[in-house]
C-alpha positions as CSV (number, residue, x, y, z in Angstrom):
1,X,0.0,0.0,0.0
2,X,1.5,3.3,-0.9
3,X,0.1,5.9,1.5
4,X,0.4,9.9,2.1
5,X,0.4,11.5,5.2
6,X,-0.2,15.3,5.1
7,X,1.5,16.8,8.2
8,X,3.7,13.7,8.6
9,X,6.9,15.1,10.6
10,X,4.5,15.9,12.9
11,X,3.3,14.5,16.4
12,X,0.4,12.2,15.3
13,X,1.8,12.0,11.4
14,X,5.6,10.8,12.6
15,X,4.0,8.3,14.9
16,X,1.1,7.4,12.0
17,X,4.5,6.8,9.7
18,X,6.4,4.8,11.8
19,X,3.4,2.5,11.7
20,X,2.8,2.4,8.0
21,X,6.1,1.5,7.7
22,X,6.2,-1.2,10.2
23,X,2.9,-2.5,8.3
24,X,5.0,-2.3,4.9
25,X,3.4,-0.1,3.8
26,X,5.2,2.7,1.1
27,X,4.9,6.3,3.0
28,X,5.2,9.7,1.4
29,X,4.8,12.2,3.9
30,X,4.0,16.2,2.9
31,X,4.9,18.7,5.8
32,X,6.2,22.2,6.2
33,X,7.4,22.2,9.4
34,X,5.4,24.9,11.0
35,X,4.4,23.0,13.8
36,X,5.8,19.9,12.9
37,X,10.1,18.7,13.0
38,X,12.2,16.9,11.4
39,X,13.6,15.0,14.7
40,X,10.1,13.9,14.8
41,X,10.9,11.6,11.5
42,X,14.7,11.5,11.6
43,X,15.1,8.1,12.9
44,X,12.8,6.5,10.1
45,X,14.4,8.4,7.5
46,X,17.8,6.4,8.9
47,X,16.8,3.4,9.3
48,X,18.1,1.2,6.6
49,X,14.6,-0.4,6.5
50,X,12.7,2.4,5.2
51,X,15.3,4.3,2.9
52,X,13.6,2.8,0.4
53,X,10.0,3.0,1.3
54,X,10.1,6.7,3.2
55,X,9.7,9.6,1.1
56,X,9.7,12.9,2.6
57,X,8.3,16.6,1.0
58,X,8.9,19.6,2.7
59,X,6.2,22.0,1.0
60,X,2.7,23.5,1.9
61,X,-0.1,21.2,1.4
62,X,-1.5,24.1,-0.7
63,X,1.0,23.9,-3.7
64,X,-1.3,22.3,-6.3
65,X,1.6,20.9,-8.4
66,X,3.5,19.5,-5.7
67,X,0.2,17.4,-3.7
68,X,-1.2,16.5,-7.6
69,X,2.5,14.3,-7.9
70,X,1.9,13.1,-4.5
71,X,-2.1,12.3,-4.3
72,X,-1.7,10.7,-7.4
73,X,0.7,8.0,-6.6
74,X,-1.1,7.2,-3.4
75,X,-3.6,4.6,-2.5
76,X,-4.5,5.8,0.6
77,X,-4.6,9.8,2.0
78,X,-4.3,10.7,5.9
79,X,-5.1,14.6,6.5
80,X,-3.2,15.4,9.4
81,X,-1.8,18.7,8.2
82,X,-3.1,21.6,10.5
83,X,-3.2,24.7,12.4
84,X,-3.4,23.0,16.1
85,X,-3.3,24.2,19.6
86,X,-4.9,27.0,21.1
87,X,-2.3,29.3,21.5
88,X,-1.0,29.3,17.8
89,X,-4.9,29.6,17.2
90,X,-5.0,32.7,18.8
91,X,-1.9,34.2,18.3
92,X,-2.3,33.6,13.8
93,X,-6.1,33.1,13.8
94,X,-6.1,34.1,9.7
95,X,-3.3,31.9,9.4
96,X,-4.9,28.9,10.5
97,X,-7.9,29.0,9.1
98,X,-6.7,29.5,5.5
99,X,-4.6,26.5,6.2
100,X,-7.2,24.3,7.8
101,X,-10.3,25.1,5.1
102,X,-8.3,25.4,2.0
103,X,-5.8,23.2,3.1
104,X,-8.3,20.8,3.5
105,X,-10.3,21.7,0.2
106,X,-7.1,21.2,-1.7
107,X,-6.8,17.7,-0.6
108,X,-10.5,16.3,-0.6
109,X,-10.2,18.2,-4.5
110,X,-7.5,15.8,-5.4
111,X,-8.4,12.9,-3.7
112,X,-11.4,13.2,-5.8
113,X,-9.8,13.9,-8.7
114,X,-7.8,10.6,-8.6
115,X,-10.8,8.8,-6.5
116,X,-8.4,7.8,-3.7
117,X,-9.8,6.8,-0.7
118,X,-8.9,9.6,2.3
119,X,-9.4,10.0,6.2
120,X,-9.6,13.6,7.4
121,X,-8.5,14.1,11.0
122,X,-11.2,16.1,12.8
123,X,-11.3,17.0,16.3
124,X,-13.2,17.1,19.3
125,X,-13.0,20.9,19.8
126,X,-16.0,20.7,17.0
127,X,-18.6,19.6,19.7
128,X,-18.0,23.1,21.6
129,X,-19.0,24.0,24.8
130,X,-21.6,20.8,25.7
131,X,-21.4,19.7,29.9
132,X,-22.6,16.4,29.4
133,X,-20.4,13.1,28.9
134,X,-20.0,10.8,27.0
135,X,-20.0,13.3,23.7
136,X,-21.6,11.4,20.9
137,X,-21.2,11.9,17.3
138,X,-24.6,12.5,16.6
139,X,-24.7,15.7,19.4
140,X,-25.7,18.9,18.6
141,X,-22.5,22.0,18.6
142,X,-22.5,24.9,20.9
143,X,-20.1,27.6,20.4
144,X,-19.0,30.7,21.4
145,X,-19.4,34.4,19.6
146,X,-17.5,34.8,16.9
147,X,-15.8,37.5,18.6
148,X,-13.9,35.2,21.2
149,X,-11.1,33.6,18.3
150,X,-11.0,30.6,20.8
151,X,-13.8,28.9,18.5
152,X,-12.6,29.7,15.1
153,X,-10.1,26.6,15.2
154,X,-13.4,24.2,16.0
155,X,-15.7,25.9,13.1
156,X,-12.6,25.8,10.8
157,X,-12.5,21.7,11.9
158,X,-16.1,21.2,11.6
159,X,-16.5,23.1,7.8
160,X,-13.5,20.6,7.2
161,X,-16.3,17.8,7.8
162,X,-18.9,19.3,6.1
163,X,-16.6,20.0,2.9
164,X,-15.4,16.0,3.1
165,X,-19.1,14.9,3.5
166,X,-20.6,16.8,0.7
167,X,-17.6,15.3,-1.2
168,X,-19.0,11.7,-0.1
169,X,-22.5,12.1,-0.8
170,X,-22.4,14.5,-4.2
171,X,-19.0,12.8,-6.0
172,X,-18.8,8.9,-4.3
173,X,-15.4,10.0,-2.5
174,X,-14.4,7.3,0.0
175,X,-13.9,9.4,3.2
176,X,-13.7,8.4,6.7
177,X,-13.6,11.4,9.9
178,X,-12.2,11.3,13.1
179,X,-12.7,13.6,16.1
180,X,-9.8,13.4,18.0
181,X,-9.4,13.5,21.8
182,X,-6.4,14.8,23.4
183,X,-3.7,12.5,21.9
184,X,-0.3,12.8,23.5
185,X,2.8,10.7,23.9
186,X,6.2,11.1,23.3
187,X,7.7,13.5,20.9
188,X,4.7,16.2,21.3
189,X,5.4,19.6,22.5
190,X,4.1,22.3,24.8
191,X,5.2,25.0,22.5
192,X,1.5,25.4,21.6
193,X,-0.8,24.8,24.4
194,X,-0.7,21.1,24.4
195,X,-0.9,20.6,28.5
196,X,0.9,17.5,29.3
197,X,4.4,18.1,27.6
198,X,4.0,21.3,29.0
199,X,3.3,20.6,32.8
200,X,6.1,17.8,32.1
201,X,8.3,20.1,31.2
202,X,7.8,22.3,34.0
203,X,7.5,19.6,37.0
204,X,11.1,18.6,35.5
205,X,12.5,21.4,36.1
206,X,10.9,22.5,39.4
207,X,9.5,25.2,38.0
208,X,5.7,26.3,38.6
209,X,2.8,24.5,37.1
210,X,0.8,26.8,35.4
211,X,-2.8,25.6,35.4
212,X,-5.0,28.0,33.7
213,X,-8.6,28.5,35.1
214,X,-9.5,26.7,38.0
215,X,-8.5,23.3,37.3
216,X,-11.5,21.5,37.8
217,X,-12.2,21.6,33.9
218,X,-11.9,17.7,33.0
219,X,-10.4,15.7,29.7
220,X,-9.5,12.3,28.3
221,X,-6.1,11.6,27.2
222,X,-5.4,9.0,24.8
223,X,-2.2,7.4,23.9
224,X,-1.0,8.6,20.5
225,X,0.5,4.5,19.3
226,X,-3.3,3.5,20.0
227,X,-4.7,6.8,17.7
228,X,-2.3,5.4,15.2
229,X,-3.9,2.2,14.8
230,X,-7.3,3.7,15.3
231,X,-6.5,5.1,12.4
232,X,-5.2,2.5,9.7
233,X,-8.4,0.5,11.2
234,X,-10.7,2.4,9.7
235,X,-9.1,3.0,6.6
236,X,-8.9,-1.0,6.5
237,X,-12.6,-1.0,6.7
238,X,-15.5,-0.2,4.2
239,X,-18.4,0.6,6.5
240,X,-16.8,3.4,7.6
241,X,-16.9,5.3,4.2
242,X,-18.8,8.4,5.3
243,X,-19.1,8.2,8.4
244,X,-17.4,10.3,11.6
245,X,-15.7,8.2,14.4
246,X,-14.7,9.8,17.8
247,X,-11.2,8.5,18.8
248,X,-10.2,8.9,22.3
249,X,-9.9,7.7,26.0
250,X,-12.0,6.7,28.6
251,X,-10.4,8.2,31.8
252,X,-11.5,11.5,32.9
253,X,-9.5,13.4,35.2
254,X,-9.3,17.4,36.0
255,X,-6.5,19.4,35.1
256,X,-5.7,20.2,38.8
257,X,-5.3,16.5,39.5
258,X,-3.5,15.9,36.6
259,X,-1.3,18.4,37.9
260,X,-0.6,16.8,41.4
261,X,-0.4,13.3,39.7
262,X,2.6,15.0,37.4
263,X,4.2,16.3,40.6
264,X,4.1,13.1,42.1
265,X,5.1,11.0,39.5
266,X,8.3,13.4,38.8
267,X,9.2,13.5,42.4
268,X,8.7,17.8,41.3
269,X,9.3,20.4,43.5
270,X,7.1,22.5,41.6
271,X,4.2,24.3,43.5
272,X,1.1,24.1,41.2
273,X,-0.3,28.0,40.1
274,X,-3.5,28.7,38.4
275,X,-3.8,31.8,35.9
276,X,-6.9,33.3,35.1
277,X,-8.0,32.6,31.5
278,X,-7.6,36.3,30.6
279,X,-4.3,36.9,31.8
280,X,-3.0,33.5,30.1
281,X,-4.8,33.8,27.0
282,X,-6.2,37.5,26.6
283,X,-9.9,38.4,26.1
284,X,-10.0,36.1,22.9
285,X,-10.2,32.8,24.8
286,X,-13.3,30.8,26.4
287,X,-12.5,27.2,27.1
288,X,-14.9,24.1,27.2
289,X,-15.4,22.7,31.2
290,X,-15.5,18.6,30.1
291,X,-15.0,17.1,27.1
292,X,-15.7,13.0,27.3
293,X,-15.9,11.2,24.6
294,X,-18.2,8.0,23.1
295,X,-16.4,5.5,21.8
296,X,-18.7,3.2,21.2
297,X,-19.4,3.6,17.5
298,X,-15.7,3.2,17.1
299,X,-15.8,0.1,19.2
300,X,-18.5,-1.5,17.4
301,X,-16.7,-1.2,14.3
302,X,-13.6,-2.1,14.8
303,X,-13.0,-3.1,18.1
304,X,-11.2,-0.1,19.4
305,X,-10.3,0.1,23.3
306,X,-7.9,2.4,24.1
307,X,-5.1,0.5,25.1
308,X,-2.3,2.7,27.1
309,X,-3.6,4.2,30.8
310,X,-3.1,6.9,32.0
311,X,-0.7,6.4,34.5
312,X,1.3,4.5,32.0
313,X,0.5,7.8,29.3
314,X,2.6,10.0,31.6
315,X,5.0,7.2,32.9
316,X,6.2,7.3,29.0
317,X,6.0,11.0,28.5
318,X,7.9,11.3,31.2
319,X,11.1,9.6,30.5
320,X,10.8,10.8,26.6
321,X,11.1,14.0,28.2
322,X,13.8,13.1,31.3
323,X,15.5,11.7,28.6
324,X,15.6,14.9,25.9
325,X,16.2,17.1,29.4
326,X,19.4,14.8,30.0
């Protein structure tokens, strides 16, 4: 199978690679490397098992000429290329929404051209600011004004699924969406919001933990090897064609406590702080109090259980990052 993985050097795409490749599978990955890195993909570009089944782009996914080549000698697309985290959000908000709708556009465009079959990763910011648990795929969105930017990232995602769907039902293109749930593991950063590596980082080197709000908002946290194979799974499969799968975990914990359970499991120093929203984020920024997700559908399907606890989720991030700190 000869596979593409927009946004490939990346924290989902490198791992997403690395298991293509393990599979067999032929991998070109597409990436400019605003968020993403090459250390993220250096070791598979090494390895004497992959040099020749690895091929690796470093353009925008928005040079026409460039993903034609590509889409067109794949069998299978993965749409991981995006604006992510809430701080890059808000600090480029034009930025990332031209890259996440027209990014998007330009691939469903050619995947339809060449009627390859593609998976467009979604998130679960889409569902907004809903209290209840588990979220289900079928629930209704609540967001924000359009004056707080915070949101513009989750309508940018959802018109992604919207464009990819229309695709499906008016030109038979074989798409499959995923909402994803807070997927961490090694090799992802803090540098844009993402709150494990970044409390990590901090308990590490004794340094505060800056919690912002009052903690008590809740999440999931899934390991990124079992998103991986969430992924290929429902690419393997037929019945999902169409259809929009949450991907996530089933533990939910607060951000306070997972702030004392980061402390403790580091043997930290570091006092935990909380920053109001405002002063962290500026006027721009709402945040959503619990976000849970259903994974039944997924379940049913293909069997998915999230594999990797969460104890053993930051036992791993850990010594990645013990281990970069060394």
């Amino acid at each position: 199978m000869k596979i593409l993985i927009t946004g490939g050097a990346g924290f989902i795409g490198s791992h997403l690679a690395e298991l293509c490749l393990e599979r067999g599978d032929e991998v070109y990955i597409i990436d400019d490397l605003s968020t993403g890195s090459m250390d993220n993909i250096r070791f598979l570009m090494d390895d004497e098992r992959y040099r020749n089944r690895l091929f690796v782009t470093i353009d925008t996914i928005l040079n026409h000429e460039v993903m034609l080549e590509l889409t067109g000698t794949c069998d299978w697309v993965f749409h991981l290329a995006a604006a992510v985290g809430v701080r890059l959000i808000l600090e480029k908000p034009l930025e990332s929404i031209r890259i996440n709708i027209q990014g998007t556009e330009k691939v469903l465009e050619l995947c339809n051209k060449f009627k390859k079959k593609v998976l467009i990763a979604s998130t679960s910011e889409v569902y907004g600011k809903h209290l209840h648990a588990p979220l289900v795929e079928t629930d209704n969105i609540i967001y924000g004004p359009s004056s707080k930017f915070r949101w513009s990232y989750a309508a940018s995602k959802l018109m992604d699924e919207f464009t990819a769907l229309a695709y499906h039902r008016t030109h038979d293109l074989k798409v499959v969406i995923t909402r994803l749930f807070n997927t961490v593991g090694p090799r992802q950063t803090g540098a844009y919001g993402m709150v494990i590596p970044r409390f990590v980082t901090q308990a590490l080197h004794n340094e505060p933990i800056t919690v912002y709000g009052d903690g008590t908002q809740t999440r999931t946290f899934t390991y990124v090897k079992d998103v991986a194979a969430a992924l290929v799974g429902l690419m393997e499969r037929e019945e999902a064609v169409g259809q929009v799968f949450n991907v996530g975990g089933t533990q939910e914990i607060s951000i306070g406590e997972l702030a004392r359970r980061i402390v403790a499991m580091t043997g930290s120093s570091s006092t935990i702080d909380f920053i109001p929203y405002e002063k962290a984020f500026g006027r721009d920024f709402e945040d959503m109090q619990r976000r849970v997700p259903s994974i039944e559908k997924i379940h049913r399907l293909i069997g998915y259980t999230p594999k990797t606890d969460l104890d053993e989720i930051l036992r791993r991030v850990i010594a990645d990052m013990h281990q970069k700190k060394g």
